[in-house]
N, CA and C atoms as a LAMMPS dump frame, in Angstrom:
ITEM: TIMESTEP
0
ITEM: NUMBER OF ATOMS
468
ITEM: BOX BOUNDS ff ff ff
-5.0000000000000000e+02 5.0000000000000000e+02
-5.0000000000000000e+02 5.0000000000000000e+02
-5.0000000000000000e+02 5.0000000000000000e+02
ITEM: ATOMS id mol type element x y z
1 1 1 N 417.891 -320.694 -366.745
2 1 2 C 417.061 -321.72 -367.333
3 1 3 C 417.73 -323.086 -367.204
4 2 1 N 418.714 -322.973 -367.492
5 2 2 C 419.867 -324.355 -366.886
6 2 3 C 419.334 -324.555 -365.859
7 3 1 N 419.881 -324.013 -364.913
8 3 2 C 419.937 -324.434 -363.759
9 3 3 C 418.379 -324.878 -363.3
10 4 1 N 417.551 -324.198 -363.708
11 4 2 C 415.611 -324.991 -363.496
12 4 3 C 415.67 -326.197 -363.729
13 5 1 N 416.354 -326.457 -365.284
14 5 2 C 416.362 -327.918 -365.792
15 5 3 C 417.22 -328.909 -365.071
16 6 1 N 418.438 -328.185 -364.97
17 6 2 C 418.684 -329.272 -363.632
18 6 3 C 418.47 -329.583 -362.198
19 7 1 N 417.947 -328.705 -361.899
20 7 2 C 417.087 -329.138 -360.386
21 7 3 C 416.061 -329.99 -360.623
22 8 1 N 415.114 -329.767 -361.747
23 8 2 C 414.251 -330.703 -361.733
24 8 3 C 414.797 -332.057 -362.443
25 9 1 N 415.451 -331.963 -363.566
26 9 2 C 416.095 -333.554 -363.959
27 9 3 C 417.063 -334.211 -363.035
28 10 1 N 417.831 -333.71 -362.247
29 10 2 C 418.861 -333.933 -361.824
30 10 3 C 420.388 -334.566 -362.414
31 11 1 N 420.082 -334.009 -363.378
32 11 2 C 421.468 -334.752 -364.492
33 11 3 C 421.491 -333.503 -365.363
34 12 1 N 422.966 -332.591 -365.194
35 12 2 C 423.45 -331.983 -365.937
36 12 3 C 423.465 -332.023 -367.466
37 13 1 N 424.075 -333.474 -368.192
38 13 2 C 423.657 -333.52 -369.16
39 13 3 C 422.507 -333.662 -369.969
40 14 1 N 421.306 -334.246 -369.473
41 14 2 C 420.038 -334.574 -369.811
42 14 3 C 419.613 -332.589 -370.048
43 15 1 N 420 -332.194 -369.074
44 15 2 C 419.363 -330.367 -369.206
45 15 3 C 419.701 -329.772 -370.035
46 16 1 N 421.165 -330.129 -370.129
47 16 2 C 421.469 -329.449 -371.75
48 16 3 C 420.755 -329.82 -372.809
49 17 1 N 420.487 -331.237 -372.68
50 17 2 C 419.706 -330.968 -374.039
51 17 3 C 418.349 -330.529 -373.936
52 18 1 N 417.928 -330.814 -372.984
53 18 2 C 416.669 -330.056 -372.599
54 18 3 C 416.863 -328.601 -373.099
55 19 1 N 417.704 -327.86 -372.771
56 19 2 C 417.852 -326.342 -372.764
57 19 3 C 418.241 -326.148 -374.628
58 20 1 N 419.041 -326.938 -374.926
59 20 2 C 419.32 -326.863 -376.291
60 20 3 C 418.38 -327.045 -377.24
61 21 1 N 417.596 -328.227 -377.41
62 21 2 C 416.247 -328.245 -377.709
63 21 3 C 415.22 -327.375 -377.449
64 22 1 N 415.23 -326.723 -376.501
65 22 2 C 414.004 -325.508 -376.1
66 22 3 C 414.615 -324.367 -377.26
67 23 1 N 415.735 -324.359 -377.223
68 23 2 C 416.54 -322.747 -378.053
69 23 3 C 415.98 -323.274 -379.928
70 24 1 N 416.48 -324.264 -380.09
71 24 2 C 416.574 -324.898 -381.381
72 24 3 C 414.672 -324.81 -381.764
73 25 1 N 413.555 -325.074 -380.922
74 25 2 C 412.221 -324.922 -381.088
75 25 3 C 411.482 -323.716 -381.504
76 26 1 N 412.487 -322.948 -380.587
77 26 2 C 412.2 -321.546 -380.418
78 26 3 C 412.741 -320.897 -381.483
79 27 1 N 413.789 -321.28 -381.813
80 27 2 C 414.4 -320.604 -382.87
81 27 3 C 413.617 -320.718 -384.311
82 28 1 N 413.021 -321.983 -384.828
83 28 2 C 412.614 -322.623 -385.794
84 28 3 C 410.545 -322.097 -385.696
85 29 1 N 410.169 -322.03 -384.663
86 29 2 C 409.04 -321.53 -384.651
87 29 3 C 408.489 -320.448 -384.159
88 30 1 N 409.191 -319.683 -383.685
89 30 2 C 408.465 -318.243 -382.81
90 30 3 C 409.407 -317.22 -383.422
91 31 1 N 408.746 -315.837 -383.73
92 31 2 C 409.674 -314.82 -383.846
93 31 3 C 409.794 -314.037 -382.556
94 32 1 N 411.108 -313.74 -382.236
95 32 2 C 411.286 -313.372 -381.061
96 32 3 C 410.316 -311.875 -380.98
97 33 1 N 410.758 -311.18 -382.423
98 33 2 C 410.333 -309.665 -382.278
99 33 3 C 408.81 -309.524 -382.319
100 34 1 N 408.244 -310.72 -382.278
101 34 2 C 406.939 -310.891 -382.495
102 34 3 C 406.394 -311.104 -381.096
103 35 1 N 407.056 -311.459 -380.751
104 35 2 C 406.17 -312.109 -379.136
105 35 3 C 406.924 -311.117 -377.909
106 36 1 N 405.852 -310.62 -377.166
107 36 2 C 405.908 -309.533 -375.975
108 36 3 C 407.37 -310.438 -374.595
109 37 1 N 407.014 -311.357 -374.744
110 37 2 C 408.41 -311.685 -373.461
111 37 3 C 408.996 -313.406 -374.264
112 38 1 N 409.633 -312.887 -375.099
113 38 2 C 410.47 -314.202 -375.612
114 38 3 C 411.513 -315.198 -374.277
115 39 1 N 411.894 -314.193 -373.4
116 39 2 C 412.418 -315.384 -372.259
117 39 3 C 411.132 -316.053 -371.437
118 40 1 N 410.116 -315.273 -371.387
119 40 2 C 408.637 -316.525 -370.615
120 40 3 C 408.696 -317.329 -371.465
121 41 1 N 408.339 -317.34 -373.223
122 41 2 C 408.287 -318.306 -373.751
123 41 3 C 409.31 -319.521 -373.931
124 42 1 N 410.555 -319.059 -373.689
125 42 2 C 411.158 -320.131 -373.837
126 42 3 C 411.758 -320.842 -372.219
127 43 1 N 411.144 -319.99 -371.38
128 43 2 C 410.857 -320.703 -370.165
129 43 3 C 410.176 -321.505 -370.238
130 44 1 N 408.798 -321.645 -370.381
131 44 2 C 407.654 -322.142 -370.852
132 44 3 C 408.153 -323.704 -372.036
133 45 1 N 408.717 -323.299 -372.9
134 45 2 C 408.783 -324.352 -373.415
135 45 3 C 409.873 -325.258 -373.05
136 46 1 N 411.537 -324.873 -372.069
137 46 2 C 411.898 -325.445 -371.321
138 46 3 C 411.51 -326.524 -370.168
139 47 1 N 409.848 -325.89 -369.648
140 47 2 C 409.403 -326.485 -368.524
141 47 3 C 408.592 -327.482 -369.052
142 48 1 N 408.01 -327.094 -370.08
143 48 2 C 407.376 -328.342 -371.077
144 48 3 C 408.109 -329.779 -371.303
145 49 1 N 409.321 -329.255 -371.858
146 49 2 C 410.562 -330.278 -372.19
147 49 3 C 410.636 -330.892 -370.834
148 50 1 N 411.167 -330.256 -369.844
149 50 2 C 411.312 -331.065 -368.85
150 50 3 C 410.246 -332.038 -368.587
151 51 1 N 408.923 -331.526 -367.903
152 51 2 C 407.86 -332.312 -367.838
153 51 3 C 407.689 -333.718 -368.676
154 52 1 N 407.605 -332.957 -369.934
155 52 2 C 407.883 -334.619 -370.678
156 52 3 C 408.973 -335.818 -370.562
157 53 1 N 410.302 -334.953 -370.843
158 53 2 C 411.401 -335.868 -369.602
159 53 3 C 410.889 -336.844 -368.824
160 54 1 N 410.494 -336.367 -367.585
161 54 2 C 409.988 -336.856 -366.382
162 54 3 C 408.935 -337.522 -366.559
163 55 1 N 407.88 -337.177 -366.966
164 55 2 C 406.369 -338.361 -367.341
165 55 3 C 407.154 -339.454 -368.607
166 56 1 N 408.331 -339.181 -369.569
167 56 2 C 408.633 -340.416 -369.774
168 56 3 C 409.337 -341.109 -369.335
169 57 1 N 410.018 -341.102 -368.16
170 57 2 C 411.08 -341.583 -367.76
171 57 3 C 410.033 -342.41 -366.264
172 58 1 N 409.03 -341.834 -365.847
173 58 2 C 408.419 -342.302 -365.407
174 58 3 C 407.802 -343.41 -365.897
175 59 1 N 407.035 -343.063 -366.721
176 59 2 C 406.27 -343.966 -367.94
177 59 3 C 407.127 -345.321 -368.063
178 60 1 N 408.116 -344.751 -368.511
179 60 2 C 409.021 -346.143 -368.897
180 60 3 C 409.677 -347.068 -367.865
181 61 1 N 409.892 -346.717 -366.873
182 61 2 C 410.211 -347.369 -365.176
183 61 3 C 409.226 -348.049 -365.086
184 62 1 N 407.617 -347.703 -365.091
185 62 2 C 406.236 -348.368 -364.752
186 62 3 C 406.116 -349.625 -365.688
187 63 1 N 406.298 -349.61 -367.15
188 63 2 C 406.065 -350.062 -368.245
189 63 3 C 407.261 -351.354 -367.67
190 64 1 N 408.151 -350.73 -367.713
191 64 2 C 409.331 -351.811 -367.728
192 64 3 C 408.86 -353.029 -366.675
193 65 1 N 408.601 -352.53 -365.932
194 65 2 C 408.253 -352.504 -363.893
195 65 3 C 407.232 -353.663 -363.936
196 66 1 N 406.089 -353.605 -364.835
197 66 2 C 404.764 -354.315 -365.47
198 66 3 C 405.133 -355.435 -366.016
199 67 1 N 406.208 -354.867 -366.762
200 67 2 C 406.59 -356.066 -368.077
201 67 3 C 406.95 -357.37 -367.514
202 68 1 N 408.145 -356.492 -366.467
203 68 2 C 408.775 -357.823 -366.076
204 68 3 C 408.124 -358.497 -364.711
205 69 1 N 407.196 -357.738 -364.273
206 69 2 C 406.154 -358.58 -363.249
207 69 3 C 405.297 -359.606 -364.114
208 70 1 N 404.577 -358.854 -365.223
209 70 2 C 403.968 -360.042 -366.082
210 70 3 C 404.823 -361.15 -366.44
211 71 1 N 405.883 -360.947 -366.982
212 71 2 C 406.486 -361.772 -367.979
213 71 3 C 407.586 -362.96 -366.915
214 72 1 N 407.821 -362.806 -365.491
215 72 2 C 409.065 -363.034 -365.097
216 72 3 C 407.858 -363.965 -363.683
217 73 1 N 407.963 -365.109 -363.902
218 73 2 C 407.221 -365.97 -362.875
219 73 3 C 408.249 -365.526 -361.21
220 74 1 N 406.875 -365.53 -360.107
221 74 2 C 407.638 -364.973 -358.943
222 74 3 C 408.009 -363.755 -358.557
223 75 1 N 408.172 -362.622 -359.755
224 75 2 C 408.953 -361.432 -359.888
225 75 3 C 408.467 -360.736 -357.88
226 76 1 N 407.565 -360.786 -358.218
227 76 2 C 406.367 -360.368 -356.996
228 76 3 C 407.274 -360.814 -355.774
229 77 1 N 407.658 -362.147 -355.898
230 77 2 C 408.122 -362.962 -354.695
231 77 3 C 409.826 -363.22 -354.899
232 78 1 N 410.714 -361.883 -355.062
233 78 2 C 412.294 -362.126 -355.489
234 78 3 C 412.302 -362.842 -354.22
235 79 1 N 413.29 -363.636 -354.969
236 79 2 C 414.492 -364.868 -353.865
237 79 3 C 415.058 -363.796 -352.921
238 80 1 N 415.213 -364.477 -351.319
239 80 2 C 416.135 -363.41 -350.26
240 80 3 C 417.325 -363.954 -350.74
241 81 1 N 418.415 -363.515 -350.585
242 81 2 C 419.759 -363.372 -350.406
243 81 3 C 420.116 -364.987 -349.415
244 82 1 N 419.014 -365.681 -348.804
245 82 2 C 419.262 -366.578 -347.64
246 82 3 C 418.841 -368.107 -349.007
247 83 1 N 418.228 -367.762 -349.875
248 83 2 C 416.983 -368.689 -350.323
249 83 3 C 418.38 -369.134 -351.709
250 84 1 N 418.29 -370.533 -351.7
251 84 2 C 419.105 -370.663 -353.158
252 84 3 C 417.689 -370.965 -354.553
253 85 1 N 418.856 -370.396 -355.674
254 85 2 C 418.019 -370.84 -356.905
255 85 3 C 417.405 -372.194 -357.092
256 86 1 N 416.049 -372.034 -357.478
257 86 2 C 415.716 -373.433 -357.736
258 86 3 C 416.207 -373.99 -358.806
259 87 1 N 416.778 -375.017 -359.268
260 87 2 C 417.129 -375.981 -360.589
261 87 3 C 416.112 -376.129 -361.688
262 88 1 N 414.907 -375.991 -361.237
263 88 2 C 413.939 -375.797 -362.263
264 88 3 C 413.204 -374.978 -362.995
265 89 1 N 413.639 -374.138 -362.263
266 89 2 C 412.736 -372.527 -362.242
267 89 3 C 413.787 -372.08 -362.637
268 90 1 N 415.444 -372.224 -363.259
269 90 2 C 416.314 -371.933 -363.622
270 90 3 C 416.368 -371.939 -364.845
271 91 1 N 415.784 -373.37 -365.112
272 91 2 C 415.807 -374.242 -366.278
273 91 3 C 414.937 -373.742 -367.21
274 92 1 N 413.662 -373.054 -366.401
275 92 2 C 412.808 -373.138 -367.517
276 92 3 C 412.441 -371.334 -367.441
277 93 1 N 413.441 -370.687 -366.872
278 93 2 C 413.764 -369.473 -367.299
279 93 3 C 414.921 -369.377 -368.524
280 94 1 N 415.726 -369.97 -368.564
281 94 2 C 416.608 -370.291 -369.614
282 94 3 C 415.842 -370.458 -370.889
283 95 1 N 415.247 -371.3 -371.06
284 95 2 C 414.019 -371.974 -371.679
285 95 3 C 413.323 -371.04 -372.582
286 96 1 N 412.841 -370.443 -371.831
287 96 2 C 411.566 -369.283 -372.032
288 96 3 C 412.484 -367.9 -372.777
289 97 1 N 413.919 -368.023 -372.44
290 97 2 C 414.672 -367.004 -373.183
291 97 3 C 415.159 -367.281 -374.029
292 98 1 N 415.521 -368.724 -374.573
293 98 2 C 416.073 -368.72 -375.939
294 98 3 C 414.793 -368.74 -376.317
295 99 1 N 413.386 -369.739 -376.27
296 99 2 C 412.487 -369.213 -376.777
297 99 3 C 412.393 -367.667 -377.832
298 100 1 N 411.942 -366.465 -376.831
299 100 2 C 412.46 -365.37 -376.954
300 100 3 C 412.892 -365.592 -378.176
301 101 1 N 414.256 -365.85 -378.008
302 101 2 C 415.055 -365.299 -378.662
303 101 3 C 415.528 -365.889 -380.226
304 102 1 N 415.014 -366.584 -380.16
305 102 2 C 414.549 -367.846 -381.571
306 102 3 C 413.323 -367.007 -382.4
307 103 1 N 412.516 -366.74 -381.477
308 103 2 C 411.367 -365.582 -382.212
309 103 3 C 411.748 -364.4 -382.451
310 104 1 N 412.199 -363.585 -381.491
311 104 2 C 413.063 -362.407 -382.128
312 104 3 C 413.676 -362.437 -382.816
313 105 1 N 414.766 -363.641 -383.317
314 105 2 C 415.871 -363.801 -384.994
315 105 3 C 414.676 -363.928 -385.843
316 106 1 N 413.487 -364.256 -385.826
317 106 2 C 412.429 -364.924 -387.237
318 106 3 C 412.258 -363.521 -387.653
319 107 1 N 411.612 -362.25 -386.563
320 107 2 C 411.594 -361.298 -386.943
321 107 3 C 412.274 -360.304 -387.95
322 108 1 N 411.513 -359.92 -388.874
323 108 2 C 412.079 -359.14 -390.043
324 108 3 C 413.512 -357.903 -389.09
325 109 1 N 414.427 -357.47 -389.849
326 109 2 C 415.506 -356.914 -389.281
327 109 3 C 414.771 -355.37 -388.287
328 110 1 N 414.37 -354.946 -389.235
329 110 2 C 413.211 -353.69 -388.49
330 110 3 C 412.377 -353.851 -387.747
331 111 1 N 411.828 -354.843 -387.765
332 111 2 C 410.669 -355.18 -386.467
333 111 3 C 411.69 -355.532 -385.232
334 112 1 N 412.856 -356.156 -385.329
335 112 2 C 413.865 -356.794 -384.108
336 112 3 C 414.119 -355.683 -383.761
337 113 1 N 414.77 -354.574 -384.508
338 113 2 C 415.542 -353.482 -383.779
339 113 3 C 414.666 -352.877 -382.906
340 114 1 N 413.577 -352.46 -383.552
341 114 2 C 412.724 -351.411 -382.879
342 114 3 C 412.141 -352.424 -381.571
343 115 1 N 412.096 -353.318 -381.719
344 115 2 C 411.321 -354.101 -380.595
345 115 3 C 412.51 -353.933 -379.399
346 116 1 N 414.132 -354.351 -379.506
347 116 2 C 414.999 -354.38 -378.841
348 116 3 C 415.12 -352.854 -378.549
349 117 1 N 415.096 -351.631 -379.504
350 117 2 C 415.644 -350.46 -379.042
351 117 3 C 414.149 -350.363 -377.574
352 118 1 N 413.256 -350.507 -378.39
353 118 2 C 411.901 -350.399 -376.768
354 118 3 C 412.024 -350.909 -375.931
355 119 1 N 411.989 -352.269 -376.185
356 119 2 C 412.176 -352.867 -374.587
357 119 3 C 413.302 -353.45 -373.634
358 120 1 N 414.273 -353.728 -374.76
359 120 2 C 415.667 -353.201 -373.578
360 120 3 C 416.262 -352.115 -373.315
361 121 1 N 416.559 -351.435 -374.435
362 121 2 C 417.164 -350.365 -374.516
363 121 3 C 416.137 -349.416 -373.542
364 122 1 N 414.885 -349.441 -373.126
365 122 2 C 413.914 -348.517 -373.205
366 122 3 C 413.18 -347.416 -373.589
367 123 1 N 413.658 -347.218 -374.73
368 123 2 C 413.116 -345.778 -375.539
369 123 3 C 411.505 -346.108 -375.577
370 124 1 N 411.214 -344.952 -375.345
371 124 2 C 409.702 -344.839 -376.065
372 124 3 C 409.519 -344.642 -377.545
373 125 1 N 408.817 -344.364 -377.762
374 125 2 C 408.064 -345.266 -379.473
375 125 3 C 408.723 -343.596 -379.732
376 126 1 N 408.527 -342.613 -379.467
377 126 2 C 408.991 -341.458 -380.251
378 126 3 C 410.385 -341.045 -380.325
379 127 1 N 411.409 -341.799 -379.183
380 127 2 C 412.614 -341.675 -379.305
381 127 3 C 413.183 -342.873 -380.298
382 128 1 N 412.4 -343.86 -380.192
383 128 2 C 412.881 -344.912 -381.5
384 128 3 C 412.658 -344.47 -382.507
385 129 1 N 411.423 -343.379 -383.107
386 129 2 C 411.241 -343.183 -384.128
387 129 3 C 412.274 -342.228 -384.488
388 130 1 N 412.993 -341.152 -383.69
389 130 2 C 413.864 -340.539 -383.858
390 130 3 C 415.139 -341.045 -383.883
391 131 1 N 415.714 -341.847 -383.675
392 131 2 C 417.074 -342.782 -383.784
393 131 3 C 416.587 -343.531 -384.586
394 132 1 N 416.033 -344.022 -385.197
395 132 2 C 416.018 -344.993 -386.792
396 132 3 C 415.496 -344.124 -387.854
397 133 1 N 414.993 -342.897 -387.148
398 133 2 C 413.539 -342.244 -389.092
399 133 3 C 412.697 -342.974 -389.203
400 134 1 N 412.375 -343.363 -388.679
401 134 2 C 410.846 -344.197 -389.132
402 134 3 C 410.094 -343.155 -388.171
403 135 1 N 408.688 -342.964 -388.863
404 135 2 C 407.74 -342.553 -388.363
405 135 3 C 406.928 -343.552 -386.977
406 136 1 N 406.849 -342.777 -386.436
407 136 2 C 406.309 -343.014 -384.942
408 136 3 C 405.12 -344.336 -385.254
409 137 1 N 404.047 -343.883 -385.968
410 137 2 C 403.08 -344.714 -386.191
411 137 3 C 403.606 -346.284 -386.647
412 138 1 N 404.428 -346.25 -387.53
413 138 2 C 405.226 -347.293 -388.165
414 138 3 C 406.229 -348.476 -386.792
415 139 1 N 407.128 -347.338 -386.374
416 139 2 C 407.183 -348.369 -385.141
417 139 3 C 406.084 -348.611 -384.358
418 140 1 N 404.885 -348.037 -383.939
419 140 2 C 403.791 -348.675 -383.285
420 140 3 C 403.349 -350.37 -384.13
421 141 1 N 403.192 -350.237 -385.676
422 141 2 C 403.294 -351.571 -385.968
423 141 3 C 404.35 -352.255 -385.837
424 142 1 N 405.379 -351.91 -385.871
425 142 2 C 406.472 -352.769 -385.534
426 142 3 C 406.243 -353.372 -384.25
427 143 1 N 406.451 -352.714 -383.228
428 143 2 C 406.042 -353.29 -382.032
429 143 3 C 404.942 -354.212 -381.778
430 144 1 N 403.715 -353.921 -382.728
431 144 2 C 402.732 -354.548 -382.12
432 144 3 C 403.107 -356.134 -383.078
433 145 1 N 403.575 -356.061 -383.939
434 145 2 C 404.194 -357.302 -384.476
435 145 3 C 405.303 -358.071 -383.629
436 146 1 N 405.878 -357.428 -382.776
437 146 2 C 406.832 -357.872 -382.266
438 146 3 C 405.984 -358.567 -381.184
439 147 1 N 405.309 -357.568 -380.563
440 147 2 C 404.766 -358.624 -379.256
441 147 3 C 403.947 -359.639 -379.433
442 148 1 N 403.291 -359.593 -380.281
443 148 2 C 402.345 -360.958 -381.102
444 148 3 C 402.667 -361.672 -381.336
445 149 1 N 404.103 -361.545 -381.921
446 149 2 C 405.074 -362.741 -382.036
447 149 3 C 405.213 -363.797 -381.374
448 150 1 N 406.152 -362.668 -379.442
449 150 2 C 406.092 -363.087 -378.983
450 150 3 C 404.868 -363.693 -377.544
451 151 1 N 403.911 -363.569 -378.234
452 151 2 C 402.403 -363.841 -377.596
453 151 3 C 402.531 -364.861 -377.91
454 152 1 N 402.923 -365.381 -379.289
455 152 2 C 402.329 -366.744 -379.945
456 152 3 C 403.683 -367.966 -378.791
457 153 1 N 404.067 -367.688 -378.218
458 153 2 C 404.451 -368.522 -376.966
459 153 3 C 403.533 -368.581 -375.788
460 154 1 N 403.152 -367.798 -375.354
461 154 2 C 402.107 -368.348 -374.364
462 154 3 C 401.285 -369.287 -374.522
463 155 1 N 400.85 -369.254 -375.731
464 155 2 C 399.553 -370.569 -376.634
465 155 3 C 400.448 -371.453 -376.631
466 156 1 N 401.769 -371.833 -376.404
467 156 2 C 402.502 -372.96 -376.801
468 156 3 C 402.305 -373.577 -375.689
């Protein structure tokens, strides 16, 4: 079962917990003596784990990928290696990040974290909710406060 999880994740450690988490699920919700092939099932819920892995790790590459095409003037059109920085387009990337970042300090301490654990850090809303305890739904308002926030710069 290891070894499934790491062919498809390709990171040894990520499988362990994959595999550890499948045992710990299994353990807490299924009786083994109850169910006709307890290793399908926890195959089964191994391959689950993985899957989700992968559609979030996907998910979050795309998301990120979006963000910073929306948010990052040019992104579409990176500078070659031949092309120097413009002085202005420097300036008013600088600009646009303390911005940022003047609005992110106004933010209440819980709305900053969870906004920073999402979108730099990249967790999804259910791994933030699991590294702080807050319920999932709860960081969804957090977030959506956070980006409104920083919405209220575009109108500027």
């Amino acid at each position: 079962m290891l070894r499934f999880a790491i062919s498809k994740l390709k990171d040894t450690d990520e499988a362990d917990e994959v595999v550890q988490e499948a045992f710990i699920r299994f353990e807490k919700n299924y009786d083994a003596d109850a169910i006709a092939s307890p290793q399908a099932l926890l195959a089964r819920i191994i391959s689950n784990l993985v899957i989700d892995r992968v559609r979030g790790k996907n998910a979050r590459a795309a998301r990120e990928d979006a963000w910073g095409k929306l948010h990052t003037a040019g992104a579409d059109d990176s500078l070659s290696h031949k092309q120097s920085v413009d002085p202005a387009r420097a300036l008013d990337a600088k600009q646009q990040v303390e911005a940022v970042l003047r609005v992110l300090n106004t933010l209440p301490e819980k709305t900053r974290k969870i906004f920073l654990l999402h979108r730099l850090e990249g967790l999804s809303h259910a791994e933030v909710s699991e590294r702080t305890g807050i319920p999932r739904s709860t960081v969804e308002k957090h977030m959506i406060r956070g980006i409104k926030a920083i919405a209220t710069l575009k109108d500027e």
